[in-house]
N, C-alpha and C positions, 0 to 999 in steps of 0.2 A: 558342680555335680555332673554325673555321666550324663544323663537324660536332659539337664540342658544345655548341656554342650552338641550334644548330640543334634538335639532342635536346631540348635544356633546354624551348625552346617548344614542343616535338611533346607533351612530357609535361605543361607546364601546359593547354593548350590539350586533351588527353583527361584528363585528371585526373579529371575527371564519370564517364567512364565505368570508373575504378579505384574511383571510389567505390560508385556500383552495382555493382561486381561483373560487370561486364561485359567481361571481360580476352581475351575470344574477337574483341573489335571495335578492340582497341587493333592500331595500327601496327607492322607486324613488325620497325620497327627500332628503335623504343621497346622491344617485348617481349623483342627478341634484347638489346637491351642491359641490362634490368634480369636476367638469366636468367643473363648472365655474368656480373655485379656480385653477383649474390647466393648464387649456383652451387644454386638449385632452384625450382621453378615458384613465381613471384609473388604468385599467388592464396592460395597456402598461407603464406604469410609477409610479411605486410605490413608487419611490424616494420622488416624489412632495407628492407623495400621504401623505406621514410620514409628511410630515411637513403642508399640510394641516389640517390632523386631529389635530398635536400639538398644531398649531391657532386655530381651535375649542372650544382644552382645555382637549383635549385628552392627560393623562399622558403618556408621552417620552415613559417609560418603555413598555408600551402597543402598541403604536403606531409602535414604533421600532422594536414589533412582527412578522413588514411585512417583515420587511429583512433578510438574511445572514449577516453573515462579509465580504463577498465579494461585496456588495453593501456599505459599511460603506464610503471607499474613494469616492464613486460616491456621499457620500449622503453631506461629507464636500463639494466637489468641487461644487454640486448644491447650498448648502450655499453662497458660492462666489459669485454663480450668482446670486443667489436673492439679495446679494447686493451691484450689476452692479458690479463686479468687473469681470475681467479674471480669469481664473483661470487654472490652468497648473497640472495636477497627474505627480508622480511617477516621476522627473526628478534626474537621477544620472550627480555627475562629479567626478572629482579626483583632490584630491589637493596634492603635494608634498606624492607620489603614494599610498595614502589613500583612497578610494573610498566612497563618502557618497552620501546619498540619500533624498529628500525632497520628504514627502507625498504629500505635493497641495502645488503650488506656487500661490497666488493672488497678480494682479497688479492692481491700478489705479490709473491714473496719478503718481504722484512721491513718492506713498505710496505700499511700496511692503511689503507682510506678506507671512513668512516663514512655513509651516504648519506641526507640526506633529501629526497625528491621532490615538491618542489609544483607542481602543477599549474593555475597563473595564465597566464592569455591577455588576449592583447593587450586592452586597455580592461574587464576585471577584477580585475587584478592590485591589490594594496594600496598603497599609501603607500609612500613607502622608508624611511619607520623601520620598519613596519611588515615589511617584506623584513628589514631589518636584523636584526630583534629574532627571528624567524626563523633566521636564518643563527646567529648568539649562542647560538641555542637548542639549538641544534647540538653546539655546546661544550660544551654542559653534560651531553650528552646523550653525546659522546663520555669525556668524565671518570668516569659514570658506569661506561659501559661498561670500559673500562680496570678500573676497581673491582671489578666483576662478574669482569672476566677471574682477576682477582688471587685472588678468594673460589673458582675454579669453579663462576662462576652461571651461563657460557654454553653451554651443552651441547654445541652443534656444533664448539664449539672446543676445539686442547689448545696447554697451552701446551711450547716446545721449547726447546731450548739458543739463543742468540744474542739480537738485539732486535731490535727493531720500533718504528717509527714510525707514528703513527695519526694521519689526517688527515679535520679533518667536512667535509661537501660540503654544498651547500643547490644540489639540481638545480632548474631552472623550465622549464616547456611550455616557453615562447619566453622573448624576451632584453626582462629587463626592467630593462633601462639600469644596472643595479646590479653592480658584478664583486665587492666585496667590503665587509665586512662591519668594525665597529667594532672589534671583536678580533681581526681575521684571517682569518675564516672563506669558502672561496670561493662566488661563487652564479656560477653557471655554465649556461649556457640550452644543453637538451638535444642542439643539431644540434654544441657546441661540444665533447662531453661526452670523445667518442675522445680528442680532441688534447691536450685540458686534461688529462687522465689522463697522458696520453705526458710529458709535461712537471712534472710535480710535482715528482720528484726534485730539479729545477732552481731550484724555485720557493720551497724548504719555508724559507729566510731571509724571505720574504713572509708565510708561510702562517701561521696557528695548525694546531700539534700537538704528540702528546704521544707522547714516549719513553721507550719501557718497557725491562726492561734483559730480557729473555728473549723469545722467537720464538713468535709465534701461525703457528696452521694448522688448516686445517681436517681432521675426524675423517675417516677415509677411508669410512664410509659417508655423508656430505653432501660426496662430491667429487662 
């Protein structure tokens, strides 16, 4: 449509000034539009912000210009939530005295998705074996984890009556021409991440994962 197209270049064209932090000089119908898109002042939340303008139509690459890499994990684990899932950073355990670590854990219902976030941009990014071997890494890292569930190594979780499917993810900054992975594993570039989430269910004849025959959940003090 005219009017969001229109949007779309009002926000690339100040985008400079979301980066400086100068949101008192942006266009009031850029401002009013990301203020209902994200339903709270823009300045304070620039996570929603990036994925706001992506649905405009605003290229990733650009969009993506409002963060650090320190915001990268907040911006998958926001993912999660836009597609109602839980979503959990940074959870380490140890399995037979190995120590490993999961970026975002997301739950829903008896579908859990294992997360690792790399952060490769455009004319960065490795090799695609190199993505690949990555993505694989995943799998192994979700077998583990499963292991760990089995033992009680993962503390923020318990396990319940029913089952569960567990699916690794290999998230990236942007879209580095790779969807998946030699064993099944998806790599999925971060502005994709809502929708790919929406659709697993659909997918999981594709996908590599692993079925457990009892129901994970999170403890109710890490809701």
């Amino acid at each position: 449509m005219l009017f969001t197209v229109d949007l779309r270049k009002l926000a690339e064209i100040n985008l400079h000034l979301m980066i400086a932090d100068r949101w008192d000089l942006l266009p009031k119908e850029l401002l009013l539009y990301l203020e209902n898109e994200i339903g709270s002042k823009p300045r304070e939340d620039p996570v929603s912000v990036v994925f706001a303008l992506i649905k405009l139509g605003v290229p990733p690459e650009k969009a993506i210009a409002l963060l650090d890499w320190r915001k990268f994990e907040e911006l998958c684990v926001r993912g999660f939530q836009m597609a109602g899932m839980q979503a959990v950073p940074r959870i380490r355990f140890f399995l037979r005295g190995k120590r490993y670590e999961i970026d975002v854990l997301g739950v829903c219902g008896n579908l859990i998705v294992i997360a690792d976030c790399k952060m490769w941009s455009r004319g960065r990014y490795p090799k695609v074996y190199k993505i690949i071997e990555a993505a694989d890494a995943q799998l192994n890292r979700v077998k583990a984890f499963v292991h760990a569930i089995q033992l009680n190594e993962v503390s923020i979780l318990e396990k319940v009556e029913g089952s569960s499917t567990v699916v690794p993810l290999l998230i990236t900054w942007l879209d580095v021409g790779q969807r998946i992975s030699k064993k099944g594993v998806a790599i999925v570039p971060i502005y994709m991440l809502p929708r790919f989430l929406g659709e697993i269910p659909h997918l999981l004849d594709e996908l590599a994962h692993v079925t457990i025959s009892y129901g994970i959940k999170l403890r109710e003090k890490s809701t």
